[in-house]
C-alpha positions as CSV (number, residue, x, y, z in Angstrom):
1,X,-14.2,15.9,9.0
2,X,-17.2,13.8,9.0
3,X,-16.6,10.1,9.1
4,X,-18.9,8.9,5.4
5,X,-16.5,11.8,3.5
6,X,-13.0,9.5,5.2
7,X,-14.6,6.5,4.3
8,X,-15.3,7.4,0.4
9,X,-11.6,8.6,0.5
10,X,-10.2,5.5,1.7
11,X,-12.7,3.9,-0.8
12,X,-11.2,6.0,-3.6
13,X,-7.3,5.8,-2.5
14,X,-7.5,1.7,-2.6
15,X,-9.3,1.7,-6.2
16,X,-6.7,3.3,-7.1
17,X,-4.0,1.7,-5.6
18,X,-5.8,-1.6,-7.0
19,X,-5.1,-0.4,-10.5
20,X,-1.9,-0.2,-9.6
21,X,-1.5,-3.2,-9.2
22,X,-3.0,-4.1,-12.5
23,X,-0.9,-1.5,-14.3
24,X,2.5,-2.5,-12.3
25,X,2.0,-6.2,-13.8
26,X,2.3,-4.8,-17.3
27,X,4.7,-2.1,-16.8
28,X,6.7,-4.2,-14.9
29,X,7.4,-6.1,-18.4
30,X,9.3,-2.9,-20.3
31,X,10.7,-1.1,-17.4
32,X,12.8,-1.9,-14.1
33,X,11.1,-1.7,-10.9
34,X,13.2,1.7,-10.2
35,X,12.7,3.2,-13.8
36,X,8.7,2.9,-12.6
37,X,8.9,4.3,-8.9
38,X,11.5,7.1,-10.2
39,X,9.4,7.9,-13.1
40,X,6.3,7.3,-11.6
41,X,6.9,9.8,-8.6
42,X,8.8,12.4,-10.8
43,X,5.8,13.1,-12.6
44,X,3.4,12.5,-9.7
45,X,5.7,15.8,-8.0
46,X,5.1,17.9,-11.2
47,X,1.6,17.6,-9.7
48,X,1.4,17.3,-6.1
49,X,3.8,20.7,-5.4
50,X,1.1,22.9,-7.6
51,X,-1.9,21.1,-5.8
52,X,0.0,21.7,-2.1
53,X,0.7,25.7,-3.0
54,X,-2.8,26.6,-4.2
55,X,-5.5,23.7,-1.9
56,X,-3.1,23.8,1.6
57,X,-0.9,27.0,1.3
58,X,1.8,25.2,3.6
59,X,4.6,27.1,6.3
60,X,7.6,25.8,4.2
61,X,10.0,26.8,7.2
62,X,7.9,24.2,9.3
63,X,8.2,21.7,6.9
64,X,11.6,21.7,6.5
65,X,12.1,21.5,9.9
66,X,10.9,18.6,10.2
67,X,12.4,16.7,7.1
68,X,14.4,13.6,8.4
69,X,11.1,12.3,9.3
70,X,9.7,13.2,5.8
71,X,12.9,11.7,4.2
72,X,12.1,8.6,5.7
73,X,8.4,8.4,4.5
74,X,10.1,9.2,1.5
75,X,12.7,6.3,1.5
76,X,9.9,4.0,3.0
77,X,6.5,4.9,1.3
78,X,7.6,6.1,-2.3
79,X,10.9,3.9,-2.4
80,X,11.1,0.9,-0.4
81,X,7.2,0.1,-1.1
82,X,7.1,0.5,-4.4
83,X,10.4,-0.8,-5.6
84,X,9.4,-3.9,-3.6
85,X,5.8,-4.0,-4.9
86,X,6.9,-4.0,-8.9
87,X,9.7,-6.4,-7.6
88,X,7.1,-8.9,-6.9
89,X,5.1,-8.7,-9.8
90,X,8.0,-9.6,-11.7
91,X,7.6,-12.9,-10.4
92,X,3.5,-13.1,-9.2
93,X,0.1,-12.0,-10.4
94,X,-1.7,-8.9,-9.5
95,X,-4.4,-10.6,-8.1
96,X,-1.5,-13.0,-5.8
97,X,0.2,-9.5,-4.6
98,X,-3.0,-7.8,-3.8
99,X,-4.5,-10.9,-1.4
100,X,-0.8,-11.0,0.3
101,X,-0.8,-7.3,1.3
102,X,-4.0,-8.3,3.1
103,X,-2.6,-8.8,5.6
104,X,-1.3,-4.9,6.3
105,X,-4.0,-4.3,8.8
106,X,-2.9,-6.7,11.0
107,X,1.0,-6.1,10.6
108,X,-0.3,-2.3,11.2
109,X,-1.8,-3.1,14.5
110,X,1.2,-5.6,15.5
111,X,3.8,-2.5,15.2
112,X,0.8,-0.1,17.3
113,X,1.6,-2.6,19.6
114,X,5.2,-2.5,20.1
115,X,5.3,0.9,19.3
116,X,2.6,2.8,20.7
117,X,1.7,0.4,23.7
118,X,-1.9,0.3,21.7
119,X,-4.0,-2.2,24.1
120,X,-5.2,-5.8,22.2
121,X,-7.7,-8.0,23.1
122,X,-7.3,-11.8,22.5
123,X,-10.1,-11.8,19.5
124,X,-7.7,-9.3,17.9
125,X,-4.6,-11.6,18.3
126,X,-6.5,-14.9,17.2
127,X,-7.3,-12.4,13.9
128,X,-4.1,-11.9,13.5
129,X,-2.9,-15.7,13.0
130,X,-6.3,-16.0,11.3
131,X,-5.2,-14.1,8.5
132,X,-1.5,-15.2,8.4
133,X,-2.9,-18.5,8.2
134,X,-4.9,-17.2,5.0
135,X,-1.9,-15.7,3.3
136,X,-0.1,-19.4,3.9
137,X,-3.2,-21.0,1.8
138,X,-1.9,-18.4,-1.0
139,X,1.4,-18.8,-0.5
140,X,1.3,-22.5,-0.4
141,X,-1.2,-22.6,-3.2
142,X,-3.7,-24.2,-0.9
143,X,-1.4,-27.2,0.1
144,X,-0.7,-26.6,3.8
145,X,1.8,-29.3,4.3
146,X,3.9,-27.2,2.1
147,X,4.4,-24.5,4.8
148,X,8.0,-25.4,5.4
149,X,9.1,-26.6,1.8
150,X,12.5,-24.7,0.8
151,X,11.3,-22.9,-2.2
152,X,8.3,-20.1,-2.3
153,X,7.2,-17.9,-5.2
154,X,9.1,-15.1,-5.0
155,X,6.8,-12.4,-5.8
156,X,4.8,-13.3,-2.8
157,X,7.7,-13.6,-0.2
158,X,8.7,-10.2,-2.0
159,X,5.4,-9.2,-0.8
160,X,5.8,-9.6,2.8
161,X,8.6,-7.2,2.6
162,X,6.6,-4.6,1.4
163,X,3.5,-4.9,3.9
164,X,6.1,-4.4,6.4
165,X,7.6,-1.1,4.5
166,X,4.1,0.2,4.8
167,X,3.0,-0.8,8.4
168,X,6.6,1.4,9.6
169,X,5.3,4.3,7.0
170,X,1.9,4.5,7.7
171,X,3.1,5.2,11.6
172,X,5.4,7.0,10.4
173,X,2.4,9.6,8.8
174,X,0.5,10.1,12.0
175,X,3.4,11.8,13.4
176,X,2.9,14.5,10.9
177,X,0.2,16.7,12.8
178,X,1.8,20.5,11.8
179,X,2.4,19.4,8.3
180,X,-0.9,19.4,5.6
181,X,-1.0,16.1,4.0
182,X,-0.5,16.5,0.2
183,X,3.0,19.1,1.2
184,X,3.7,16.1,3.5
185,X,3.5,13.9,0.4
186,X,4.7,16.4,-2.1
187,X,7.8,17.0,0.2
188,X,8.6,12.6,0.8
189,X,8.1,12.3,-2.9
190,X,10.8,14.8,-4.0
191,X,13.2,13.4,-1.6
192,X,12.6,10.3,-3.0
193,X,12.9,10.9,-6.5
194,X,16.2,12.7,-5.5
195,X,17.8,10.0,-3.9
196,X,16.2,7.4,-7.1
197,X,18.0,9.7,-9.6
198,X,21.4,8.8,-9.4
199,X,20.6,5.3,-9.7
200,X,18.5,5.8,-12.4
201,X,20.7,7.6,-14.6
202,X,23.2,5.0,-14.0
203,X,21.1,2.0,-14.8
204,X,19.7,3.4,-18.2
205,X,16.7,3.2,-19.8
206,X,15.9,3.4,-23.7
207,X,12.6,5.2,-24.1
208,X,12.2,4.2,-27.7
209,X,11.4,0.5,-26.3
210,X,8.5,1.5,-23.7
211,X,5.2,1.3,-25.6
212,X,2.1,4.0,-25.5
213,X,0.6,1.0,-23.3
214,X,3.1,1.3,-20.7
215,X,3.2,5.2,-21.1
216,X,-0.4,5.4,-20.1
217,X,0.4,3.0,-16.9
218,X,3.0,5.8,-15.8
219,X,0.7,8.8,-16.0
220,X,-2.0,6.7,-14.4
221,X,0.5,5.5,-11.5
222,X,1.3,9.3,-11.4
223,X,-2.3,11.0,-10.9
224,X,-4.2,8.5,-9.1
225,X,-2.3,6.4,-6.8
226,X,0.4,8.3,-6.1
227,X,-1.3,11.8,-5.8
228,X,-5.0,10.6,-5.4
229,X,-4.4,7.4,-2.5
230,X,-1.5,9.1,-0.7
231,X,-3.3,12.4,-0.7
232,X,-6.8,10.5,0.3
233,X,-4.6,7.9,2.4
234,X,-2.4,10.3,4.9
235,X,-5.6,12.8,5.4
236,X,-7.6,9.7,6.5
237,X,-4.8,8.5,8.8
238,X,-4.5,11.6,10.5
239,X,-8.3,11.7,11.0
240,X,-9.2,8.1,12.0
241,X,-5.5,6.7,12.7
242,X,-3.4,3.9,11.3
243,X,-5.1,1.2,12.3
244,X,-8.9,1.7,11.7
245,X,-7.2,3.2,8.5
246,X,-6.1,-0.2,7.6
247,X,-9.3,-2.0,8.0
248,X,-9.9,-0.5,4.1
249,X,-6.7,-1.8,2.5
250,X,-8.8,-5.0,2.6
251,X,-10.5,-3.5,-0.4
252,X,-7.3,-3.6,-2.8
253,X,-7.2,-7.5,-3.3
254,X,-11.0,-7.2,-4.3
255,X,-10.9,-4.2,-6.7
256,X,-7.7,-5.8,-7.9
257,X,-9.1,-9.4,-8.4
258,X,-12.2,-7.5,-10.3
259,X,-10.2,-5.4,-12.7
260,X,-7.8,-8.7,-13.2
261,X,-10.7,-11.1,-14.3
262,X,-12.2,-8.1,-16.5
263,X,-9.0,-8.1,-18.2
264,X,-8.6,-12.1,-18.3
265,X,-7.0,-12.8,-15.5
266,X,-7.6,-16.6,-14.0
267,X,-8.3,-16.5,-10.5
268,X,-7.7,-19.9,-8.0
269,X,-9.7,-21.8,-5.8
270,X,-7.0,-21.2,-3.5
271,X,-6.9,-17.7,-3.9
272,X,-10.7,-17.3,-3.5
273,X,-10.1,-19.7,-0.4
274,X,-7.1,-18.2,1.1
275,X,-8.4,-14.4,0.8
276,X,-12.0,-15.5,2.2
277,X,-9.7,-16.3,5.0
278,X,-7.9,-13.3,5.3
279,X,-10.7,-11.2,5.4
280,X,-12.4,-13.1,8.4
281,X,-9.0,-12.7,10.1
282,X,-9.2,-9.0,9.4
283,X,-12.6,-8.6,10.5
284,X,-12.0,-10.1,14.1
285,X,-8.6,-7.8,14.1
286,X,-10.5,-4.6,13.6
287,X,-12.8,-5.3,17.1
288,X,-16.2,-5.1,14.9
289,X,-16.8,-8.2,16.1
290,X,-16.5,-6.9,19.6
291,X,-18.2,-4.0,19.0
292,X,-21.3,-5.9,18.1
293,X,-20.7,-7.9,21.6
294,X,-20.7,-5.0,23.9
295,X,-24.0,-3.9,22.0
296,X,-26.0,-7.2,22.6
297,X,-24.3,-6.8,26.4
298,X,-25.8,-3.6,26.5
């Protein structure tokens, strides 16, 4: 696949997932975290199993060979991230959420590291703290000194849970070479939303309650980021890797703090500040910094 058609997908998968970060906040209001991810990803199978049969035509008998390994995407990518995700807008803005996972790219390349034995250089590693130190702004609201006070937002420590969710599952994806990417999704999602439903029924939900407006952020959580970014998402991964992969998630925090202010949203100096330094801290971690080095060497 040529490289410009990869990048308009990754483009495309963290618009999306932007929005739902912007949807989750209001959602997150009328329904419980797991009423959203369960619902969310039953519709979004209604879709992607169709879309797999008639766009990949997928081996079934491989893929269910190899389903503890989709099971776990499914428990990581669909479950853990999510439920963790509308956790933390309980308790933080969109905009807060989306600068925090920021710093995905770098947690990516940490667990490459320990994982995969993938070399780093020392520009890499000082991009790294860069961009912790840039989530601390955030988290710290641009007071520093507060790093070690006893008390955080919760949303945003919420938030570090769920970066780490997604560095494990986005490794977790590149395994999946034999399996097409939207059965590979299609397959996670319904083990998810099996292992959800129990919980679900149990918990309860009263659907005369939930409003049109939070109807609509459903279906849209259904067909674009859960079929269009994971679709878009795991064929990128496969073709460029995890890592270089990550370099786009960088996008969410600015799509999301676009669609926030259009939609009234106040954003912080120390968001602004914080994020600015998250993305320099990014930029050193993806080696285009080095890149550009080795060409003036050259």
């Amino acid at each position: 696949m040529e490289k410009y058609k990869v990048w308009i997908m990754l483009i495309l998968c963290n618009l999306f997932w932007a929005g739902n970060y912007v949807f989750g906040k209001y959602v997150v209001a009328e329904m419980t975290p797991l009423w959203i991810t369960f619902s969310r990803w039953m519709f979004a199978c209604l879709l992607l199993f169709p879309i797999a049969y008639y766009a990949e035509k997928p081996k079934w008998e491989i893929a269910i060979k190899s389903w503890p390994l989709l099971a776990s995407m499914g428990v990581l990518g669909v479950i853990g991230y999510n439920f963790t995700l509308y956790s933390a807008l309980d308790y933080t803005s969109s905009t807060n959420a989306a600068l925090v996972s920021s710093l995905n790219p770098g947690v990516i390349l940490v667990f490459s590291v320990i994982l995969f034995r993938e070399k780093i250089s020392t520009i890499k590693v000082l991009g790294i703290i860069i961009s912790i130190i840039g989530v601390l702004v955030i988290l710290t609201r641009g007071n520093l000194g507060q790093i070690f006070q006893m008390s955080y937002n919760k949303g945003d420590l919420i938030m570090l849970v769920a970066i780490v969710v997604w560095a494990i599952y986005s490794i977790l994806a590149k395994r999946l070479k034999d399996i097409p990417p939207i059965t590979a999704t299609a397959i996670s999602a319904l083990f998810a939303t099996f292992m959800m439903a129990p919980f679900a029924i149990y918990q309860g939900i009263d659907m005369a309650e939930i409003s049109p407006v939070a109807m609509m952020g459903i279906l849209y959580m259904a067909i674009f980021p859960s079929v269009g970014s994971f679709i878009f998402w795991n064929m990128s991964v496969r073709e460029i890797g995890a890592s270089q992969a990550g370099i786009f998630l960088n996008l969410i925090p600015v799509f999301t703090a676009i669609i926030s202010w259009i939609l009234g949203e106040k954003i912080t100096v120390a968001q602004v500040s914080g994020g600015l330094i998250v993305f320099i801290g990014v930029y050193l971690t993806t080696g285009m910094l080095e890149q550009r080095l080795e060409k003036n060497k050259i």
